[in-house]
N, C-alpha and C positions, 0 to 999 in steps of 0.2 A: 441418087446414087444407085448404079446398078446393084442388085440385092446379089449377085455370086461373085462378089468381088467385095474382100476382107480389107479396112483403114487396119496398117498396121497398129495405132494408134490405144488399137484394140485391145493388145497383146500385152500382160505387165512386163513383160520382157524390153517392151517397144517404147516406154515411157518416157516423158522429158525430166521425170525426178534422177538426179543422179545417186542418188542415196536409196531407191527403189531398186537401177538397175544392177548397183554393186551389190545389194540383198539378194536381189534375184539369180545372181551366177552361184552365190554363196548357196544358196538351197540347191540347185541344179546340181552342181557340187557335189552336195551332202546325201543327196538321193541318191548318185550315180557310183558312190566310194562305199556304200553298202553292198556285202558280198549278194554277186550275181546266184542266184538259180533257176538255171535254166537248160531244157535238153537242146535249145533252139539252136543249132550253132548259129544261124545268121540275127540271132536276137543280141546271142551273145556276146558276138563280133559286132554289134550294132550299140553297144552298150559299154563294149570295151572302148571302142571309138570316142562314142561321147566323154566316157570320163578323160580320158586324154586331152579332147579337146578343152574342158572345162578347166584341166589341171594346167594347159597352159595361157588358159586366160587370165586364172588365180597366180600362175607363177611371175606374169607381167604387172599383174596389180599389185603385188607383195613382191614387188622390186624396188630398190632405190634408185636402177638407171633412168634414165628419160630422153628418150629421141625427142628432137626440139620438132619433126617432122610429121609426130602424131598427136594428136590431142589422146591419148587415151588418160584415163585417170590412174591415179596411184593412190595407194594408203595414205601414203603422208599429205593425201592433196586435203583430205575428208578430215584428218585429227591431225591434233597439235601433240604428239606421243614424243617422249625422251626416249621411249624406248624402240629398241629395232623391231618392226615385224617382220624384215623381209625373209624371205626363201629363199636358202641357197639351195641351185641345182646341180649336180654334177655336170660336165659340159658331155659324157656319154648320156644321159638319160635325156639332156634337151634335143640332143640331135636324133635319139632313139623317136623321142615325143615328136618333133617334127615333120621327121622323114618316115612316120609311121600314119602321117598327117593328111601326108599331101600326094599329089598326083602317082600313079605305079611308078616306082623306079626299081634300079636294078639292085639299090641298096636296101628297099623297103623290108624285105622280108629275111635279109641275113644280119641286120645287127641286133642286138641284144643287152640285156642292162641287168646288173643281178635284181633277183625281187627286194631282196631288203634296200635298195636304192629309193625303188619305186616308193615302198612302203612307207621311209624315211619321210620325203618328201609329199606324201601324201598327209602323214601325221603332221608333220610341219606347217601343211595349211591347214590342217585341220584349228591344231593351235595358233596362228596366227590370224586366222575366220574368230573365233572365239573370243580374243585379245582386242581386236577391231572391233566387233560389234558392241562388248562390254564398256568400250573406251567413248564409244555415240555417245552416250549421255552425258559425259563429261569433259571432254575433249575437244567437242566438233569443233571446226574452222566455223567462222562465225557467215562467211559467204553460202555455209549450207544451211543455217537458220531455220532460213522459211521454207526448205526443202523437207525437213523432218519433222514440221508440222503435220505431214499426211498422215493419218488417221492408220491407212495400211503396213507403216513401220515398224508398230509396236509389233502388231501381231506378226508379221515376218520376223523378227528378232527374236521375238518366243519360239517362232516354229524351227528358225535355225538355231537356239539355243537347247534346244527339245532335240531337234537330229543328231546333233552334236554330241549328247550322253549315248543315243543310241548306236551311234557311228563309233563310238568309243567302246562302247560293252561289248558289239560285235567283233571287233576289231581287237579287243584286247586281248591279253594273253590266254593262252588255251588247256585246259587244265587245272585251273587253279582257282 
C-alpha cells in the first residue's frame, strides 16, 4: 500500500464495532458542548460548526422515528429500555441546526433560536448520552454481545462518564 494514503479502517471513528462508533460521536459530543475559548473567530466558528453537527447526529440517534430508507442506528436498536431516551427538538431549533448546516442560503444567517432552546436540548442529550451508556451493562440487545466484548469500551465509557460530570460543572448553574 502506498504509505500517503490513510485505510480509513484506521480511524476509531471508522470502525466496524457499532457500539464503538455510537461511543465515539458520544465523546465528540462531549468535547465539543464544553464552553469554547477562544479569540480565534474562525476556530470558533469551526467549533461552533461541529457541535451542531454532532447535536444532530445525537438528535437522530435519540429518536424514536426511523426512515425505513437509512440504516442509521437508534438507541433502542443497542437496549432493551422501558424507558424513553429520546430528544425532543423544537421544529425552530432543527431547521436552525440544518440550515446552519448546509450549503449558503439565503436563510442561513437570518434565522435564530433562543439560547435556552439550544441549551435544553443540549442538556437533554447530555442526560440521555448518560442513561444509555449506564443501561450497556445491563440492557444490551443480545445481537450486540460480541460487539462489547472489545476491550476499548470500557475505557470509552469511563472517559464519556468522566466528560459528562465535567460538562455538567461547567455547564451548571453560575454563582452558586
Amino acid at each position: 500500500m502506498d504509505q500517503s494514503t490513510e485505510k480509513l479502517s484506521n480511524f476509531i471513528e471508522d470502525t466496524d464495532n457499532p457500539i464503538i462508533q455510537v461511543l465515539q460521536e458520544f465523546l465528540s459530543f462531549l468535547y465539543l458542548v464544553k464552553p469554547i475559548y477562544s479569540n480565534d473567530r474562525t476556530l470558533h466558528n469551526i467549533l461552533l460548526q461541529a457541535r451542531k453537527l454532532h447535536m444532530r447526529v445525537l438528535l437522530d440517534f435519540f429518536s424514536n422515528k426511523r426512515n425505513p430508507r437509512y440504516d442509521d442506528y437508534r438507541y433502542n436498536d443497542f437496549i432493551t429500555a422501558a424507558e424513553d431516551l429520546s430528544v425532543f427538538c423544537p421544529n425552530n431549533l432543527w431547521e436552525f441546526i440544518n440550515k446552519s448546516l448546509m450549503h449558503p442560503s439565503d436563510k442561513r444567517g437570518k434565522l435564530s433560536v433562543p439560547t435556552c432552546d439550544l441549551e435544553n436540548v443540549k442538556n437533554s442529550l447530555v442526560e440521555s448520552i448518560e442513561r444509555f451508556v449506564k443501561a450497556l451493562d445491563s440492557k444490551l440487545n443480545s445481537e450486540f454481545a460480541e460487539f462489547y466484548k472489545d476491550d476499548r469500551i470500557k475505557v470509552m465509557k469511563n472517559k464519556i462518564l468522566s466528560d459528562i460530570c465535567v460538562v455538567k460543572f461547567l455547564n451548571g448553574p453560575k454563582g452558586k
